[in-house]
Structure formats: C-alpha cells, structure tokens
C-alpha positions in Angstrom: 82.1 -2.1 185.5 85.5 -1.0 186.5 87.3 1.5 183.5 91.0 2.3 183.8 91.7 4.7 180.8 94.8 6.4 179.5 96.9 3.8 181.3 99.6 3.2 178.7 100.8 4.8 176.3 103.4 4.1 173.0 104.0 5.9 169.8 100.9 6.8 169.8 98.9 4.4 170.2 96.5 4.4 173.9 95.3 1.4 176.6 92.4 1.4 178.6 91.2 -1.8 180.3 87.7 -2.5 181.9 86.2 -5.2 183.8 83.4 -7.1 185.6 81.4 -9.5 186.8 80.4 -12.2 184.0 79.1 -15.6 183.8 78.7 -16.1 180.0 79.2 -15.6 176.1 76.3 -13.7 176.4 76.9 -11.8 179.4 80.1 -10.9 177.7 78.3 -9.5 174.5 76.2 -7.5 176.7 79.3 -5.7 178.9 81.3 -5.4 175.6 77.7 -3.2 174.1 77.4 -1.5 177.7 81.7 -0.2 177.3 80.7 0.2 173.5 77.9 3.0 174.3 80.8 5.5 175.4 81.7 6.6 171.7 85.4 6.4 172.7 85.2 2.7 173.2 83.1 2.0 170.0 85.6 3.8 167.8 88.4 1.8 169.3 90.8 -0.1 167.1 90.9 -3.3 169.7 88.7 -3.9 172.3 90.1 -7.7 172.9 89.3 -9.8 176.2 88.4 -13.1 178.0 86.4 -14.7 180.3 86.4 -18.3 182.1 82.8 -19.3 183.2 80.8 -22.4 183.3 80.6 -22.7 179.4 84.5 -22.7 179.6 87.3 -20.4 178.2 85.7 -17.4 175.8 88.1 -15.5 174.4 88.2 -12.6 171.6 91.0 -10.9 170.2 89.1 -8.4 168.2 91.7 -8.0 165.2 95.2 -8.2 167.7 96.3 -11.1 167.3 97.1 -13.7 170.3 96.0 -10.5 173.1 93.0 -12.6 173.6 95.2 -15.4 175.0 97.3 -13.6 177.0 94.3 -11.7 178.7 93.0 -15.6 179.1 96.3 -17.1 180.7 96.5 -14.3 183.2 92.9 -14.8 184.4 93.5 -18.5 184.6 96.6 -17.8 186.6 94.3 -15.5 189.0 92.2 -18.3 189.1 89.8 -15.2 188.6 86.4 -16.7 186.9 83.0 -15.1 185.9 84.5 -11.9 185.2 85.5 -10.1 181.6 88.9 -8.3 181.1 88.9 -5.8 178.2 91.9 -4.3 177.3 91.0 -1.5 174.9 93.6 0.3 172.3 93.4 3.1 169.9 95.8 2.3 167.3 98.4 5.4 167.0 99.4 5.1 163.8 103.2 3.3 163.9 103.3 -0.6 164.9 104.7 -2.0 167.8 105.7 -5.5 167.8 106.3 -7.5 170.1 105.2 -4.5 172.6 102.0 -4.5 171.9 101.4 -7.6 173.7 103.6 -6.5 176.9 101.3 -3.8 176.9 98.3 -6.0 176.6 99.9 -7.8 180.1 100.2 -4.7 181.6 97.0 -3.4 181.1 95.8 -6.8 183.1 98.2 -6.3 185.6 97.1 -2.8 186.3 93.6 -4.2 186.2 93.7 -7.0 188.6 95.8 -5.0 190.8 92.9 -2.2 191.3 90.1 -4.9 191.3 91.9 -6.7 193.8 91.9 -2.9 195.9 88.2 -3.0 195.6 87.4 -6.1 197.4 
C-alpha cells in the first residue's frame, strides 16, 4: 500500500491518496479496513475510490459525489487494472465546488505519477 498524505490542501479542507494492488470487491473492502486501521483515515470525511478488475468497474464515492467516477475514468485512461485508488479528504469546514473534484484529479495524478516511480 502506497499513502501520499497532506498532498493538497484548500480552505481547510486536506487530500491524501493511497493505493495498491487489487483484484476484487472484496479485495477492495479489505485495503479500504487495512487504510481504515490508522485512526486518521477512519475519521475521514471521504475516503472515495475505484478499481477495474475481472468483475468489472467498482466504484465508491463515499458521500462526494461523482469523485468516484473521476478516480474511475483516470484508471481507465491508465489502462491501470487490479489496483485501488483512494483519494482521502478531511472536510475543512467551507465548501468547495467545483474544486473539490480538480483536487480529486490531482490527488490521482500525483498518485499514478509516484506509482509509476516505483516500478
């Protein structure tokens, strides 16, 4: 599991994104209750992400609306399959739009770039 905290930042509100290898819905439940065990991640206000495997497109937005697709469409656009993206945020208190979801593509970005340095 690859965890890229404190990445972004905006009116308060705080990014991480995390990664790995997964092959399924189930897989999937078990990274997001492995990332969940740090009590930062668990008290999150989004932990959204997606996932292409054999069973097809998963995707979970986790209360912000449409991230999961984005998070999906990028992967897709990788061609990157059998791994999760997460893209965590701690809610700061003021809204942000439209932003949040240019922060949601950042966070990926930032993500698939450093995975790509590991291989």
């Amino acid at each position: 599991m690859l965890t890229l905290e404190n990445i972004i930042s905006d009116r308060g509100s705080k990014y991480a994104v995390s990664g790995g290898p997964c092959n399924s819905a189930e897989a999937a439940k078990v990274f997001l209750e492995e990332l969940k065990k740090t009590k930062k991640f668990a008290k999150a206000t989004h932990n959204t992400w997606a996932l292409i495997c054999s069973e097809g497109q998963i995707k979970n937005d986790d209360g912000e609306s449409g991230a999961g697709m984005i998070i999906l469409k990028m992967l897709e656009r990788e061609k990157l399959e059998n791994h999760i993206v997460v893209v965590t945020r701690w809610y700061g208190g003021k809204h942000l739009g439209g932003d949040r979801f240019r922060h949601v593509q950042n966070a990926v970005r930032i993500y698939l770039d450093e995975n790509q340095k590991g291989r």
